[in-house]
N, C-alpha and C positions, 0 to 999 in steps of 0.2 A: 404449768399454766396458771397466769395471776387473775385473769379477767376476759370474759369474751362479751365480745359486744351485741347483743341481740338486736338491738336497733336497726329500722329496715333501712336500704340503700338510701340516701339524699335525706337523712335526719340528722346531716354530722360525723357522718363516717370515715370521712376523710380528714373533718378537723379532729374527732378522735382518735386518730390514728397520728398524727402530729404530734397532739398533748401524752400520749400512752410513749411518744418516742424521746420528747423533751424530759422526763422523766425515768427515760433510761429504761424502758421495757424492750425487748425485740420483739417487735411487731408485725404480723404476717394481715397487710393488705390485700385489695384484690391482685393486683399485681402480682405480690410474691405467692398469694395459689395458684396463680395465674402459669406462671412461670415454672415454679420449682417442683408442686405438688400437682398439677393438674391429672397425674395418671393416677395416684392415691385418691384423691374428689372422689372418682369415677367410680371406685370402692364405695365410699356413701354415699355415691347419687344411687346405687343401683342395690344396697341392704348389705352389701356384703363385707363390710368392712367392718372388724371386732373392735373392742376396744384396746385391747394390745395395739391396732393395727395403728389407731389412731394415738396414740401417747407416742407411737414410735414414731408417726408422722410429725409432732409438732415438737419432740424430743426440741428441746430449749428456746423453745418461744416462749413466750411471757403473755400477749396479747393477739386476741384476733378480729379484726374489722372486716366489714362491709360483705358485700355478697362475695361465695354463696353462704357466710359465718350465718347470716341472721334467720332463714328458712331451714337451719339445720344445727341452730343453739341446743335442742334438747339433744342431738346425739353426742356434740360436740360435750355438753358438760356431764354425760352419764359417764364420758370413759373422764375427765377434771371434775370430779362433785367437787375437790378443793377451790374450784376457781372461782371468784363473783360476777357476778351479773348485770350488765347496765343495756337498761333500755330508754335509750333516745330518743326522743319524740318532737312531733314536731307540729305547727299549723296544718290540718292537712291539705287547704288549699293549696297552701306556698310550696309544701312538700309537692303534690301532685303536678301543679306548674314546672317544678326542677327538676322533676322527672322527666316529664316530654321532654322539658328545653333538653338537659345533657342526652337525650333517645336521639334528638334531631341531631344533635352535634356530633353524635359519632356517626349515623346513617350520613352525613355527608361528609365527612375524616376522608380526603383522596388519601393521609395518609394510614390511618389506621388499616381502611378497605387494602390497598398495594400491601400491607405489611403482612395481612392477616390472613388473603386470598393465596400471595404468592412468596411469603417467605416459610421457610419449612416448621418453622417451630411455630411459627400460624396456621399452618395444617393442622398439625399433628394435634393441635389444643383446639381448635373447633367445637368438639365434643363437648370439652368441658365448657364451654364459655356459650354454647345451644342449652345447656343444663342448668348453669349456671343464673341464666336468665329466664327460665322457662316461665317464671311468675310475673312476670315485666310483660313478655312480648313470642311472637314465633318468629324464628328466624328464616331467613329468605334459603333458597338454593345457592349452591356453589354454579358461579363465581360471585354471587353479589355476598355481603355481608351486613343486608341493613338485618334490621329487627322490627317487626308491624306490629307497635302496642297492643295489648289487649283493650279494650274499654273502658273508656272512664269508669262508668262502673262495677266495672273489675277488678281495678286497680286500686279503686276506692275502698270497697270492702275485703280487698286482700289486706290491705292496710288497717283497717281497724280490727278484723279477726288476726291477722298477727298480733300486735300490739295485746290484744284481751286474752289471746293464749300467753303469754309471756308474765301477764299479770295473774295470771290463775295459777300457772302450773313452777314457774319460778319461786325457789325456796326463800321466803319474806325476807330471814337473814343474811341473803346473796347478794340480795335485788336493788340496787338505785334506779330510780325513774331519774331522766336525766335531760334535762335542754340543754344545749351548749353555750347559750346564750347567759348562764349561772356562773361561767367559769372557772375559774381552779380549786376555790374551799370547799363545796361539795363533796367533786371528784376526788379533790387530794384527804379527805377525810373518811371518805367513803374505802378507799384505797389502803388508808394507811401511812401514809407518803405526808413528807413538808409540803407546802406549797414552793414553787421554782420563782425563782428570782426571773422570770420571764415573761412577758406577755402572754394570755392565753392566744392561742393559732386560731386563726380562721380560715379555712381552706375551701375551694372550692364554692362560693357562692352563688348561687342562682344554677347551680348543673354544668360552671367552664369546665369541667373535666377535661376535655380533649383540649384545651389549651393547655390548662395545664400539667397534664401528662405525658404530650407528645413526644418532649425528648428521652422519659423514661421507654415510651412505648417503644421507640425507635431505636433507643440503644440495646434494651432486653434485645427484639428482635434481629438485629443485624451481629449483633457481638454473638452472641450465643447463637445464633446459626451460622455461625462460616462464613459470614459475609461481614463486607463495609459498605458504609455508605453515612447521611446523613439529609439531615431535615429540618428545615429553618420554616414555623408556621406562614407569619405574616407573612413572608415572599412567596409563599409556595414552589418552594423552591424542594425537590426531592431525587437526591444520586441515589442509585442503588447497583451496588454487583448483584449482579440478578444470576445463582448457581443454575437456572435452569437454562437448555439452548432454545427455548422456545419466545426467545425474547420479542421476537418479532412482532405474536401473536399476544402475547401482554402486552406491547404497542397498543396494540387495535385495539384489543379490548377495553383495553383504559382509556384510549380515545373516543371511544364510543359510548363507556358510562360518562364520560365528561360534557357527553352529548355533543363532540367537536368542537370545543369550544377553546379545548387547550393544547397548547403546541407542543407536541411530542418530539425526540428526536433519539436515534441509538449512536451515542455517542463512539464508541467500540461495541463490537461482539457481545461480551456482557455486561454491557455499563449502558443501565435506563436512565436517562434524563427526562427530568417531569418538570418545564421551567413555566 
């Protein structure tokens, strides 16, 4: 492990996760916890995971971004004391604004919701992704998948006591405080590294996440669960082999969080059409 990113969620975590890859690290975003490790997480959400457990979990990653890396950087670097430390920061208004916005943008995701309520490998990570967010928001019952933010000022001063533990308890010769907005000689110095004959990344601006992630979202879920299908944002357009018989009744249901508004049809047996 070369670096973990303590910085909380919407300070850059995505564009850091870009520059940590154009530099050649392997980089385990929310995605790839998301995905790959979500039953290990469950190990540190809940104390019980050593630090063997953890070396053996991120066994040849190089980099770790965004939630839930940043509310669990101290356990994360006791089992990598070798690793350094950057903590990203940001306006906090501007941060706090990007937050709601991407909160809203998933809480209304027909596709994330479909992928997440009724594809199995959306099951089965619920857990860690209720956990994963617990300092953001509380999550709704199943079948819905929104998240009900906590409070402005909740949110607010989770953000500056993050941020003041991180500058206290981070060992000084780890630690980069870090905007992204500074660029590559910083980071590439701070690092170790040339600078890259590339533009720095900007990713993510203002909280589009679910734009753009969707066809990540969409192919993790469908490829790796047994099923096909596909997902085009702007049209809303969404096929899905739906492995369960109860298609009918995901019909309704999904027509009924749509508030009736969108026309459903079961194209075959297990084939959901959302046009």
């Amino acid at each position: 492990m070369k670096v973990i990113l303590a910085g909380a969620a919407k300070t850059g975590t995505k564009t850091m996760a870009a520059a940590f890859t154009t530099l050649g690290y392997n980089t385990y975003d929310y995605l790839e916890n998301y995905f790959y490790l979500h039953k290990e997480w469950m190990k540190i959400f809940d104390g019980s995971a050593t630090n063997e457990d953890i070396r053996k979990m991120f066994e040849g990653v190089d980099a770790l971004t965004d939630t839930p890396v940043p509310d669990n950087w101290e356990i994360l670097h006791n089992a990598f004391p070798e690793a350094k430390i950057i903590l990203t920061i940001r306006d906090e208004d501007a941060w706090y604004k990007s937050l709601i916005n991407q909160r809203k943008m998933i809480n209304e995701s027909y596709a994330i919701w479909f992928l997440t309520v009724f594809s199995p490998q959306g099951v089965i990570r619920r857990h860690f992704a209720k956990q994963a967010g617990r300092n953001v928001g509380t999550a709704a019952s199943w079948p819905r998948n929104s998240v009900q933010p906590h409070s402005e000022e909740f949110l607010r001063e989770h953000y500056r006591k993050h941020n003041d533990s991180v500058l206290k308890k981070a060992p000084k010769d780890k630690l980069l405080v870090y905007n992204v907005s500074e660029g590559w000689e910083p980071l590439c110095e701070f690092l170790g590294v040339e600078i890259p004959d590339k533009p720095f990344p900007h990713k993510n601006k203002g909280g589009t996440f679910v734009e753009d992630v969707d066809t990540d979202y969409t192919k993790y879920h469908l490829v790796k669960g047994g099923e096909l299908g596909s997902y085009k944002t702007h049209k809303k357009q969404l096929n899905v082999f739906v492995t369960s018989r109860r298609a009918k009744s995901i019909m309704r249901c999904f027509h009924n969080l749509s508030g009736g508004t969108e026309q459903l049809e079961i194209a075959s047996p297990l084939l959901v059409s959302f046009n």
